[in-house]
Structures are given as C-alpha cells and as structure tokens.
C-alpha positions in Angstrom: 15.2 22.1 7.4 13.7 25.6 6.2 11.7 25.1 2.9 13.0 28.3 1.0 11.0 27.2 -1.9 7.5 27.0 -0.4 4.3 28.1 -2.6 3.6 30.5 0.3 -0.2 29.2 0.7 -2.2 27.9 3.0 -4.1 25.4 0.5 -3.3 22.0 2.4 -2.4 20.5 -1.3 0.4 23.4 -1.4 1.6 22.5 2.0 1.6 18.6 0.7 3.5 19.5 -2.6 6.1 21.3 -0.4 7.1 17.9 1.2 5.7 15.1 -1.8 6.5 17.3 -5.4 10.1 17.3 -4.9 11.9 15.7 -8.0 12.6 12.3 -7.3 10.4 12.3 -4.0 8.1 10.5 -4.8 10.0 7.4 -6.1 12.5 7.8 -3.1 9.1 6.7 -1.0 8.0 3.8 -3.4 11.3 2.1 -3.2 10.4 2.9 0.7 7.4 1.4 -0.2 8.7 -1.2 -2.1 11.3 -2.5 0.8 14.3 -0.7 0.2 15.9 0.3 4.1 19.1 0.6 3.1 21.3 3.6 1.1 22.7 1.0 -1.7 19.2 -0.7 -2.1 17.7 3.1 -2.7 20.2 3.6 -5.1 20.0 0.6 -6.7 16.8 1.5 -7.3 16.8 4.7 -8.8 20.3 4.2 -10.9 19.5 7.7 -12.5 19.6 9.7 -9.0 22.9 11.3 -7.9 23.9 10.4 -4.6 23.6 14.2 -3.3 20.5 14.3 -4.0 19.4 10.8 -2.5 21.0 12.2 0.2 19.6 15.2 0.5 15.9 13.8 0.0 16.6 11.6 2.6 17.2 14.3 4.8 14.3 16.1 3.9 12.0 13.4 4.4 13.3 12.6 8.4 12.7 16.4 8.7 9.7 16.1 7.5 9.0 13.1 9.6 7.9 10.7 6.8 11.3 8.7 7.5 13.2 7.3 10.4 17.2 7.1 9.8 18.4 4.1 12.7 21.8 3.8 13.0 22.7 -0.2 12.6 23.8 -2.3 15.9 27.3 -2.9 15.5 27.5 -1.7 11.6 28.0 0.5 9.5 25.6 2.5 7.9 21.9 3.6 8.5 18.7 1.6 8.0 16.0 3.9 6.9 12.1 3.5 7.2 8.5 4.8 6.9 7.0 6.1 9.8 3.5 6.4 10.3 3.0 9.9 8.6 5.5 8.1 5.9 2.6 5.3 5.4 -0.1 6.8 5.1 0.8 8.5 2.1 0.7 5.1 0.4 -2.5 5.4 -0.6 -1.6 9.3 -2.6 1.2 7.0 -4.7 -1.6 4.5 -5.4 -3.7 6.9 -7.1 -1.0 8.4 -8.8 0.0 5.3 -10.2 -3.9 4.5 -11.0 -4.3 7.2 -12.7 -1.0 7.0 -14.9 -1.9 3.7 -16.1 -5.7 5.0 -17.3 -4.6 8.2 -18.7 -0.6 7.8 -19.5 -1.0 3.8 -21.1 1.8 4.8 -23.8 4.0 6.9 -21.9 4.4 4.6 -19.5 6.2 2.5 -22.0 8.2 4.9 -24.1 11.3 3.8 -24.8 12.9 6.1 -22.6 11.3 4.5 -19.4 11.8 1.3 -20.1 14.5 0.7 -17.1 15.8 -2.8 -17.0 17.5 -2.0 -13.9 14.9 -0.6 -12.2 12.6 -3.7 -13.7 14.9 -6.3 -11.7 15.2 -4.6 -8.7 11.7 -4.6 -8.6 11.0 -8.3 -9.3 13.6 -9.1 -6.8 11.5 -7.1 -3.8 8.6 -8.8 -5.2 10.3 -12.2 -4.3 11.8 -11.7 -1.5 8.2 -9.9 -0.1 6.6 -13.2 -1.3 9.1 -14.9 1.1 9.6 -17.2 -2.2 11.7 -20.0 -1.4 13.6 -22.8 -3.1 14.9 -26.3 -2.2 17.8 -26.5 -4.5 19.8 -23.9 -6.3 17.5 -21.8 -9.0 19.2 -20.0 -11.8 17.1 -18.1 -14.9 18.8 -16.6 -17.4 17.2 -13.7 -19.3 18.2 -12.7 -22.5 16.9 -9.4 -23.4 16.3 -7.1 -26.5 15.9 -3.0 -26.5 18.6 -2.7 -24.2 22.0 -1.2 -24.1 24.6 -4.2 -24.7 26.2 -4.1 -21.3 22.1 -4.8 -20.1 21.3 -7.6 -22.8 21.6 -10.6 -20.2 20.6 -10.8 -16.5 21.0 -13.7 -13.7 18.3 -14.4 -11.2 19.6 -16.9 -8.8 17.7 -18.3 -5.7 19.3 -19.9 -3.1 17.2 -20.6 0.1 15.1 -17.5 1.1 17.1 -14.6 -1.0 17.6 -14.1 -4.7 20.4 -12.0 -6.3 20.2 -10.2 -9.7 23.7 -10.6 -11.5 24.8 -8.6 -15.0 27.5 -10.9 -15.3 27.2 -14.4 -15.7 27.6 -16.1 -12.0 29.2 -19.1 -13.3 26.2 -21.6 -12.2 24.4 -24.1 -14.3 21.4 -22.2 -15.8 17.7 -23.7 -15.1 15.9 -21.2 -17.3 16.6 -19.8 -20.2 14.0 -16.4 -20.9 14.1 -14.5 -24.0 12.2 -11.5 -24.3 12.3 -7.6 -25.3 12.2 -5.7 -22.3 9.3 -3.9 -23.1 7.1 -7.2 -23.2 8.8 -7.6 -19.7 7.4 -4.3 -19.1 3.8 -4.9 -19.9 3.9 -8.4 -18.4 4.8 -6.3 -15.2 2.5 -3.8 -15.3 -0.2 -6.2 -16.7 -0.7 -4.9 -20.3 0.0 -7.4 -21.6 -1.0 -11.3 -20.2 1.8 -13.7 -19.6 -0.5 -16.5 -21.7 -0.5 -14.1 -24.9 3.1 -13.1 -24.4 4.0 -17.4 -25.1 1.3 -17.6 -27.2 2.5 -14.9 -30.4 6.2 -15.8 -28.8 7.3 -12.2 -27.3 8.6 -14.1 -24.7 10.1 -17.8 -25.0 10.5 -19.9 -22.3 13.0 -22.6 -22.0 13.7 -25.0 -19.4 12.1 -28.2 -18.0 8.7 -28.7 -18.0 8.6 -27.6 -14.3 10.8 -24.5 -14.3 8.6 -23.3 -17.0 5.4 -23.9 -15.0 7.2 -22.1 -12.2 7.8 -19.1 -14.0 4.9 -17.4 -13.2 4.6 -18.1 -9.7 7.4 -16.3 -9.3 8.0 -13.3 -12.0 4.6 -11.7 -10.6 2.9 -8.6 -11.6 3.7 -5.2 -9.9 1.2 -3.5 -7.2 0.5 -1.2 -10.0 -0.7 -4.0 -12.1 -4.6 -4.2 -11.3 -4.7 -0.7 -12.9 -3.1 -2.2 -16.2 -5.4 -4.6 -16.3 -8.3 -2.6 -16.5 -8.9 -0.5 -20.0 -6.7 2.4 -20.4 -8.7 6.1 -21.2 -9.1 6.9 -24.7 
C-alpha cells in the first residue's frame, strides 16, 4: 500500500512514524499487544474507532508486515496477529507509556479519558492472560460513579477458565458487590493510587464474603503500565 503521505526523509524515525504515527496506530497494536486476534475484540477495545478505519489500519499494518491476517479453519472471519517485526515494537509502546505516566500524570486521568469500556476490556485480557480460574460460578457487580447512566453498572462473571463483561444485569446471584468512581478504578489500574488506601479513605467499597473480598485483588490486577505509576510522576 503506497504511503502518499510520507515525511519524504531518510531519518529512520521518519520512516518509523510513517508506519507507527498513524492516528489510532498505536493503540490498534496495544490491543495486539494486549490479546485481541479478533475484529470484534479490536473493536471492542477501541469503542471510539470507526470500523473504516480499523479496517483500513489493519490493512496497513499486514502491508507493513507488523500483522498477519489468517483466515479461520472452517469460520468465519480472520484471526489477526503480531509478527515478529509486529513484536519487537513492544518495547517503543513501553516507553511511550513510561514516559506518559512521568510526564502526563494528570492527563492521563482527565475526565475525558477515563473510558470505562476500554477499562473492562482491559481487566478482562488481564484475566484471561493470568489463565485465572474458578471452581464455582463468580459474579462481581460494580457500581460506578463519573459515568454516563447507560455505563453506571458492570457484570464480571467467571465461569471456568473465561470471564464475560455484561452492561446489563445477567440475571445470576451477585458474589461481589464493588462501588467505586471510575476514576479511583482508573488509578487503581494504573497504580496511582494503592488498592489499601483506596478501602482505607473508602473510594472504593467492597462488599461480599470475607473471601470474595480477599479475592478481589488477586484478580482486578494492575495494568503493564502500572510499574511506571508507581514510581513519582515529574514535577
């Protein structure tokens, strides 16, 4: 595919931009990153993206040779993943991210960013990468404030090795109750914010069984992202 809208220089950064600065490029490859394969799990997360231009990204990036595009054995659809150009260009979204949390601490968490779709489908790839697993039935309900009111409640429910992420109640006896802002949610991801302090001045409130509570944070664990939010943010 012919880049009509190259820098025109040799600089290996230019040549770099031309492939990685595309709007939306970059988070098309964390969600890559992240475990998406599929076309609905890419949209799902990056709900803001128009499906041409998903589309046309996606085509980019197997031009560019950062992607494979499979077609599946006896399904519909494609599977999509990184090839080994695609990941070694993990370690270029790592120091983005790095330097973001040092230098952009309160952008980050501008209103405007704080996605709760984007948050779940997140915390879902994080489970299902820890291979997180459950004898019984798991449901947590979260109950959130900042949001839009279609967006005030979420489902998590586990069931064997997978976990789904519901906006409508699923209809299943609830095992944990969270209520929270989504921008403590945020910073608990990101690791602003501890998940100790959170309980302790009650930004988040857990309720459930002694267990399920203790369970909570073996499971709602921090993103990649979050060793850099640990660590002070530039003045």
């Amino acid at each position: 595919m012919e880049n009509t809208r190259g820098f025109g220089q040799y600089c290996p950064i230019a040549v770099a931009a031309e492939v990685m600065a595309e709007r939306w490029t970059p988070l098309v490859l964390r969600s890559l990153f992240c475990g998406a394969t599929r076309y609905s799990e890419l949209q799902a997360s990056l709900p803001r993206m128009s499906s041409a231009l998903l589309s046309r990204r996606l085509k980019e990036l197997e031009h560019a040779g950062i992607i494979d595009k499979r077609s599946k054995d006896g399904k519909r659809g494609h599977s999509y993943t990184l090839t080994e150009s695609g990941k070694e260009l993990f370690p270029v979204l790592d120091k983005m991210g790095m330097w973001a949390q040092k230098w952009l601490r309160r952008e980050i968490t501008d209103d405007k960013n704080l996605d709760s779709d984007v948050l779940f489908w997140e915390l879902r790839q994080s489970i299902l990468s820890q291979a997180h697993q459950v004898d019984s039935r798991r449901v947590v309900e979260f109950q959130l404030q900042g949001v839009p009111t279609d967006r005030r409640f979420y489902w998590l429910v586990f069931e064997n090795d997978d976990v789904d992420v519901c906006v409508k109640n699923p209809g299943h006896e609830v095992d944990l109750w969270v209520a929270s802002s989504i921008r403590t949610l945020v910073e608990l991801w990101l690791g602003h914010v501890s998940l100790s302090n959170a309980i302790g001045d009650e930004s988040i409130r857990l309720d459930g069984d002694t267990k399920e509570v203790a369970t909570f944070s073996t499971w709602y664990t921090c993103s990649p992202m979050a060793k850099y939010g640990r660590m002070p943010a530039a003045e």
